[in-house]
C-alpha positions as YAML, in Angstrom:
chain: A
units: angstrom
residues:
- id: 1
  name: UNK
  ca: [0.00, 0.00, 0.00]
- id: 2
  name: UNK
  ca: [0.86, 3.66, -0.82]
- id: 3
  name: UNK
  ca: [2.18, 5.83, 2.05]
- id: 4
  name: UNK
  ca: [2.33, 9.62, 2.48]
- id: 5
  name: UNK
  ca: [4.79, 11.43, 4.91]
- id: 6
  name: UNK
  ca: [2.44, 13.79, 7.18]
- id: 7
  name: UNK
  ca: [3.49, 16.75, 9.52]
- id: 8
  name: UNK
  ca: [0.30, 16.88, 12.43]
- id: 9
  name: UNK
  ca: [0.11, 18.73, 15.20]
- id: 10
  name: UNK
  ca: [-1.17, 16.82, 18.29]
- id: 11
  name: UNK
  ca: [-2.75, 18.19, 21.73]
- id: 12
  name: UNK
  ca: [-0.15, 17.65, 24.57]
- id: 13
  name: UNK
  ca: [-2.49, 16.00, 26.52]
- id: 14
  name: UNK
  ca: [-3.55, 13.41, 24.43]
- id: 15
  name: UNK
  ca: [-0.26, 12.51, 23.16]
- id: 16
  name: UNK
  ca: [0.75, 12.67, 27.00]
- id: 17
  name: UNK
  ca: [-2.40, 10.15, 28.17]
- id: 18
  name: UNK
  ca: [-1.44, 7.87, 24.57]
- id: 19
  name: UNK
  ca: [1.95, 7.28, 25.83]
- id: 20
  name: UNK
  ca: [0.74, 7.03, 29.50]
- id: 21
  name: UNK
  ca: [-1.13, 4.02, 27.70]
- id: 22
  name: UNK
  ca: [0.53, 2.69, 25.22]
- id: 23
  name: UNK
  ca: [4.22, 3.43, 26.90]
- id: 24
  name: UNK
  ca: [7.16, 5.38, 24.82]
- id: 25
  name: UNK
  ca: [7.54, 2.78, 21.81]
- id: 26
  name: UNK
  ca: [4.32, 3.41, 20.40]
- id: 27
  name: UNK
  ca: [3.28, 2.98, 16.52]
- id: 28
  name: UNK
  ca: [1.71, 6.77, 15.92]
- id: 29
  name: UNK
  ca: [1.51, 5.94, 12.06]
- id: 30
  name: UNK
  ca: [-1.16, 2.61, 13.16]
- id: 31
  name: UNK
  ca: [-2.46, 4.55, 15.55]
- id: 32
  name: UNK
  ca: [-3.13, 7.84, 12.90]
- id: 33
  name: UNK
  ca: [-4.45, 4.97, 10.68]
- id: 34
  name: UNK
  ca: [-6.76, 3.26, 12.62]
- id: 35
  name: UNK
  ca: [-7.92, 6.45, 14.04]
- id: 36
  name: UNK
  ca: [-8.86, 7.25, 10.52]
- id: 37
  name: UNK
  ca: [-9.70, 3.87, 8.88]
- id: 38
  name: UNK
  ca: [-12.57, 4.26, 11.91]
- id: 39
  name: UNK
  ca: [-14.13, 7.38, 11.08]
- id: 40
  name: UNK
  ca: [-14.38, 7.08, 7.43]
- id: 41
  name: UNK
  ca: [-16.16, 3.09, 8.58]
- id: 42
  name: UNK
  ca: [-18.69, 6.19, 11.14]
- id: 43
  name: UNK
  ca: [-19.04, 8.28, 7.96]
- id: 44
  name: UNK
  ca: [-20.11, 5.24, 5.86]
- id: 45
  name: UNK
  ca: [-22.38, 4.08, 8.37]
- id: 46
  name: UNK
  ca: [-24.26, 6.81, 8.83]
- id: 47
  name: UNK
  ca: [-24.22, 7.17, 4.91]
- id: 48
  name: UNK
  ca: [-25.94, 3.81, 5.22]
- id: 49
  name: UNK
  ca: [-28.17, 4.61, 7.69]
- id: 50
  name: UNK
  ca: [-29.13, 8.06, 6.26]
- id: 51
  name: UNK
  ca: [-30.04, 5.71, 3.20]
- id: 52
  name: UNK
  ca: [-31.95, 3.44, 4.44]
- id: 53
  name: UNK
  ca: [-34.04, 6.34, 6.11]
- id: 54
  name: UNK
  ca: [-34.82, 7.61, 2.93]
- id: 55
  name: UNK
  ca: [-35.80, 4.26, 1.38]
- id: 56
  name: UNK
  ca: [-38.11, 3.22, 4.91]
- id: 57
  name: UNK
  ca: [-38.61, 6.32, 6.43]
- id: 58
  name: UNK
  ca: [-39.37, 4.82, 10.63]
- id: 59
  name: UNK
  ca: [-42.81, 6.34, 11.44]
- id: 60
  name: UNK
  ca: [-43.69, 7.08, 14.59]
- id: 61
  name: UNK
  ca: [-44.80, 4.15, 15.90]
- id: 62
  name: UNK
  ca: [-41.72, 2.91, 14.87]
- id: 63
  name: UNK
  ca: [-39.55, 5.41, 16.64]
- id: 64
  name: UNK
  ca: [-41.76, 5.08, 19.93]
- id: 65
  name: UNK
  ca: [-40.86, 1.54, 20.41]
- id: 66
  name: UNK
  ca: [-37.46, 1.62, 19.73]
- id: 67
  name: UNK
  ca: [-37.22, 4.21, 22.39]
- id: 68
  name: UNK
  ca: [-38.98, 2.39, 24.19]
- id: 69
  name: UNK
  ca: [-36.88, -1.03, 23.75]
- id: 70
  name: UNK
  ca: [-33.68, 1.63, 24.29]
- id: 71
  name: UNK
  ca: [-34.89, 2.56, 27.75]
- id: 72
  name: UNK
  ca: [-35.46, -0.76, 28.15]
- id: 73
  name: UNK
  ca: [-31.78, -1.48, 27.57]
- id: 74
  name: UNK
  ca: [-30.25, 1.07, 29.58]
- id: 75
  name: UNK
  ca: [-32.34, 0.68, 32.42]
- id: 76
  name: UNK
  ca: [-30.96, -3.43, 32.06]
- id: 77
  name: UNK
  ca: [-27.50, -2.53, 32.03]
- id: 78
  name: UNK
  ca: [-27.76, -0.12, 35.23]
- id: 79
  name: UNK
  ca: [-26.23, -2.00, 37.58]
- id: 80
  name: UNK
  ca: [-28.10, -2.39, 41.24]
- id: 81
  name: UNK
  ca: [-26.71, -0.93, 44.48]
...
């Protein structure tokens, strides 16, 4: 695969917590590229999604019980005191 030489500029902090993390001998390039290969798999998602809205648009029945099934979720994963 194709490579190109980058110059970035990174917040402090961040790089400071990444090394904190990953310790001194870290791969920035795999790091840049994962970081990268994920958002343009977000972008396509919500391409996808955006898509698929158009197609099926969710009426509002729809979108009332998958709100509800979400709070249903949540409120499973809460844990108890």
């Amino acid at each position: 695969m194709a490579t190109r030489k980058l110059s970035i500029t990174v917040d402090t902090g961040l790089l400071d917590a990444l090394h904190r993390q990953e310790g001194e001998d870290l791969n920035f390039s795999a790091i840049v590229n994962d970081a990268l290969s994920a958002r343009i798999k977000r972008h396509n998602l919500i391409a996808l999604l955006d898509e698929m809205d158009r197609e099926a648009p969710i009426t509002s029945e729809g979108l009332a019980a998958g709100e509800a099934l979400w709070q249903r979720t949540v409120s499973s994963l809460t844990p108890g005191r």
